[in-house]
C-alpha positions in Angstrom: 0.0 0.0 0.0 2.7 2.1 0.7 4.5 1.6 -2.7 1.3 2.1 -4.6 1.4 5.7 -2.2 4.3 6.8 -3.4 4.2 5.6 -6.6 1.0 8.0 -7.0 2.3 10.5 -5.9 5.6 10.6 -8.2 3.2 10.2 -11.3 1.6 13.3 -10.1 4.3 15.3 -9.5 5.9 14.1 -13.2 2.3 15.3 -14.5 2.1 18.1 -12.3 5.6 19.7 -13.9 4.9 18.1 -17.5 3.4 21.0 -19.8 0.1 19.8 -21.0 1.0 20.8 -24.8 3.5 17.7 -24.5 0.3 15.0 -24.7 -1.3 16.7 -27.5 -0.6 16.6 -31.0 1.8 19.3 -32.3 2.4 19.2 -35.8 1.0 22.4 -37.2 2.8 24.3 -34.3 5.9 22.7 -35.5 5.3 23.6 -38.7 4.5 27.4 -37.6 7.9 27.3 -35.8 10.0 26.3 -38.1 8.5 28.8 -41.1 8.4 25.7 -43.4 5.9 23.2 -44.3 7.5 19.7 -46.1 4.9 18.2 -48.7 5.3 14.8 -50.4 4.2 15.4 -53.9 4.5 13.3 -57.6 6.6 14.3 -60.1 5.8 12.0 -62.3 2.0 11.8 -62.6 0.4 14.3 -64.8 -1.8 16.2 -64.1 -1.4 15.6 -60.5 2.0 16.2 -59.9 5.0 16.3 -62.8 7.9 18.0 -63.8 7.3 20.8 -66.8 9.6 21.9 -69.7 11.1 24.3 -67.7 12.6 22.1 -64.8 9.4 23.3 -62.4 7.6 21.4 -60.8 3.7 21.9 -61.9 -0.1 20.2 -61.7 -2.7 20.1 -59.4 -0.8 18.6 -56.1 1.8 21.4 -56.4 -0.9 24.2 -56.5 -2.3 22.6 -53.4 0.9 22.2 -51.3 1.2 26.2 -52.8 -1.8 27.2 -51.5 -1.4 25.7 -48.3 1.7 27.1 -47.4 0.3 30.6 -48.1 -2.6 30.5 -46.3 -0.5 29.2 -43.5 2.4 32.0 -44.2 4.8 29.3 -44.6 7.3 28.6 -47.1 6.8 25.5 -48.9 9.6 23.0 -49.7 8.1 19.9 -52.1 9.6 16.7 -51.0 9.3 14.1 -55.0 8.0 11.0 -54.1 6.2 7.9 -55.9 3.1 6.1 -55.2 4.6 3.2 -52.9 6.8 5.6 -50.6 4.3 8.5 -50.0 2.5 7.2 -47.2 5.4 6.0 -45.7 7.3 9.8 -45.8 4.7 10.5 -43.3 5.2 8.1 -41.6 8.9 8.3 -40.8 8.3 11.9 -39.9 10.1 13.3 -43.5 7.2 14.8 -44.5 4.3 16.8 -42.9 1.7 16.0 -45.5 1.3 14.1 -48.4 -0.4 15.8 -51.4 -0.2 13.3 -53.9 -3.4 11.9 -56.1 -4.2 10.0 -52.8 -7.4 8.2 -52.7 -9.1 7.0 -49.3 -8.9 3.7 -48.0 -9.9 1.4 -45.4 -6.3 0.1 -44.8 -4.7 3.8 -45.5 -7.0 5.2 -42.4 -5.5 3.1 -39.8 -1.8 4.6 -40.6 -2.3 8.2 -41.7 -5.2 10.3 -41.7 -6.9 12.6 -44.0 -8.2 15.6 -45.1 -11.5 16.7 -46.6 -11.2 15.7 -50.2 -9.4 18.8 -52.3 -10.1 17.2 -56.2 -11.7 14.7 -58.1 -10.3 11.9 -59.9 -12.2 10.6 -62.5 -13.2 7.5 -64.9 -14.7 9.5 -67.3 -15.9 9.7 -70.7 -14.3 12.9 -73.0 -15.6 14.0 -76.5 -15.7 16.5 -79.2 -17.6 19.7 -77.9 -20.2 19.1 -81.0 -21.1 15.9 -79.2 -24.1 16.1 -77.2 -24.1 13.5 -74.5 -24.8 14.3 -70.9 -25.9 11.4 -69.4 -25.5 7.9 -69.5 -29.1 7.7 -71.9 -27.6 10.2 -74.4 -24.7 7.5 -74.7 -27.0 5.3 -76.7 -25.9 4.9 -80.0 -22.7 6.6 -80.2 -18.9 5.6 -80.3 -16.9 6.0 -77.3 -12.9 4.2 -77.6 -11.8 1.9 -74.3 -8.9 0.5 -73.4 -10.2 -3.8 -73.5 -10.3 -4.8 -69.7 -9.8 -1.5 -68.3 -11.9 -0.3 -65.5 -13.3 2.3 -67.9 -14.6 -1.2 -70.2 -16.0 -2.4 -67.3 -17.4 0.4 -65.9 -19.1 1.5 -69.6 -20.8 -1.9 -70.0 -22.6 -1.3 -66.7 -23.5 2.1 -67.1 -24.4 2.5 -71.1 -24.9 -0.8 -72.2 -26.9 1.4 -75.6 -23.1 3.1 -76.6 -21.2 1.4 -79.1 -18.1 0.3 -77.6 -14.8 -0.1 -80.0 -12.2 -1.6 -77.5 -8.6 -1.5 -78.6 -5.5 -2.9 -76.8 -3.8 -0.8 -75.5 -4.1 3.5 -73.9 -2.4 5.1 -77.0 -4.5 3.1 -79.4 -7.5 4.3 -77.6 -6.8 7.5 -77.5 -5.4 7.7 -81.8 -8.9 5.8 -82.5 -10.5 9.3 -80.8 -8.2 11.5 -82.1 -8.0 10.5 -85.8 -12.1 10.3 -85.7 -12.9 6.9 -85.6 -15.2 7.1 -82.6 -17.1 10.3 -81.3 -15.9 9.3 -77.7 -12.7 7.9 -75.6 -13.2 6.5 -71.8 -10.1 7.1 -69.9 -9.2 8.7 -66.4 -8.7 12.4 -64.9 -4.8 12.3 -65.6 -4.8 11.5 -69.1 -7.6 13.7 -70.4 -5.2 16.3 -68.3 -2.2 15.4 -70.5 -4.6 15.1 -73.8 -5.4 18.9 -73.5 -2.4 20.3 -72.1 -0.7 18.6 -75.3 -3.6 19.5 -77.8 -4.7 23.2 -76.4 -6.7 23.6 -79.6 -8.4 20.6 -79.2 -12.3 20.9 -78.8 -12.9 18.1 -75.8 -14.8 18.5 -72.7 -16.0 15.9 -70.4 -19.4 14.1 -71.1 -20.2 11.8 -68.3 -19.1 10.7 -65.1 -18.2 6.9 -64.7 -16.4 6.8 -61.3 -15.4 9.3 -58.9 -12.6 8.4 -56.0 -11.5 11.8 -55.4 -8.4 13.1 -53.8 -7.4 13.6 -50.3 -4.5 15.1 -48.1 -2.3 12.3 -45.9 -2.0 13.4 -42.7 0.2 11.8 -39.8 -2.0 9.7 -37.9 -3.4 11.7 -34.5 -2.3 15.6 -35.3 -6.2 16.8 -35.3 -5.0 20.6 -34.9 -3.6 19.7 -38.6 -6.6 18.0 -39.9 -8.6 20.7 -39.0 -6.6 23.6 -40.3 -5.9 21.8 -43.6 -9.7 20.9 -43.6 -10.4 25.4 -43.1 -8.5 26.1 -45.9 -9.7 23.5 -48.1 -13.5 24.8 -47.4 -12.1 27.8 -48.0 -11.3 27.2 -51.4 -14.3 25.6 -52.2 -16.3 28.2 -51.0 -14.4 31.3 -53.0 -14.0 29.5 -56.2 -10.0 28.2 -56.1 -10.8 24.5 -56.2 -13.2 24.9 -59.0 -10.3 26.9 -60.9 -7.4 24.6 -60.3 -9.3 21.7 -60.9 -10.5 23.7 -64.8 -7.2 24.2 -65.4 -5.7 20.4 -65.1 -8.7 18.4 -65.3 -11.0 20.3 -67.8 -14.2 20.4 -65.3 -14.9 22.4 -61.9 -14.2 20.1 -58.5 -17.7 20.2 -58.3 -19.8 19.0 -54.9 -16.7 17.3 -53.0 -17.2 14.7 -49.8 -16.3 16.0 -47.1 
């Protein structure tokens, strides 16, 4: 009894003299601290995240990690990662967020956590701008190019089983059968329909109709909720004065439109 006495009261006193800020999370004050805010982002996934003709790094991600160093007063410093390694740069504590085409998952969520999503990324079908199709009915009877086994294949047999579906074997030949007229139509994701009209500026191709939508979110170390929730201001933020709607036109072609929080 008297061990457990003086045991208590040593736990106390180590409480008692401990400042409460150490048991809570602390990133964003770190961040504030040190003047700089570390962000894992691609440089080699278009229009996400890539490296432009003039050695700069450019695309969505970047303008995000941009933005969200200025509204913090910050400076940023872009940390290039890949796919495999960027949850893990938050992780080890190399990076303080991770802005990098990152979907949500089940398995992600128990390791990092996330923001409010910031952009979509779409399965999508793109056309000429003479080519009225708005919905999956106004598919019926015109020719959309897929990839054969892609999710886009599977996804357009599901959804407009009326559009004529020429499937070739591989991306590029997909996207020559569109651009050399052959169909009306090409399925494909967010990222290439990026590169397709940052290549062809002249090119007159919007996006038709939605197939998928797994939009993207911030990584976030796991338990910094002061982070979460100032990321998660700025990010509503955006969306509120227009910025997300204008970044997302610029890479993607289309407004972010009605993002989950």
């Amino acid at each position: 009894m008297k061990i457990q006495t003086v045991l208590a009261s040593f736990i106390g006193a180590l409480i008692s003299i401990t400042p409460l800020s150490a048991f809570a999370d602390d990133g964003l004050s770190k961040i504030l601290e040190r003047k700089v805010i570390r962000v894992a982002v691609p440089n080699d996934y278009p229009p996400y995240g890539f490296v432009g003709s003039d050695m700069a790094p450019k695309g969505i991600d970047i303008e995000m990690a941009a933005l969200i160093a200025n509204k913090l007063g910050v400076k940023l410093e872009l940390i290039p990662v890949t796919a495999p390694n960027r949850v893990a740069y938050l992780q080890s504590g190399k990076a303080d967020l991770t802005i990098s085409s990152l979907g949500k998952t089940a398995e992600r969520a128990k390791v990092i956590d996330y923001s409010i999503a910031y952009v979509p990324f779409y399965d999508a079908i793109y056309g000429r701008k003479d080519v009225q199709a708005k919905t999956f009915e106004e598919l019926k009877g015109k020719t959309i190019a897929v990839t054969r086994g892609s999710m886009q294949d599977d996804e357009l047999q599901r959804l407009a089983p009326g559009a004529i579906v020429k499937r070739f074997e591989d991306n590029n030949a997909t996207l020559q059968a569109f651009l050399s007229g052959q169909t009306q139509m090409f399925a494909t994701g967010t990222g290439v329909a990026g590169a397709i009209m940052r290549k062809n500026p002249d090119l007159a191709m919007d996006l038709k109709v939605i197939l998928a939508n797994a939009p993207c979110y911030v990584g976030i170390p796991k338990g910094e909720k002061q982070l979460v929730n100032r990321i998660n201001q700025i990010i509503r933020e955006a969306k509120k004065d227009g910025t997300l709607d204008k970044i997302s036109q610029k890479w993607l072609g289309t407004p972010a439109g009605d993002l989950p929080e």
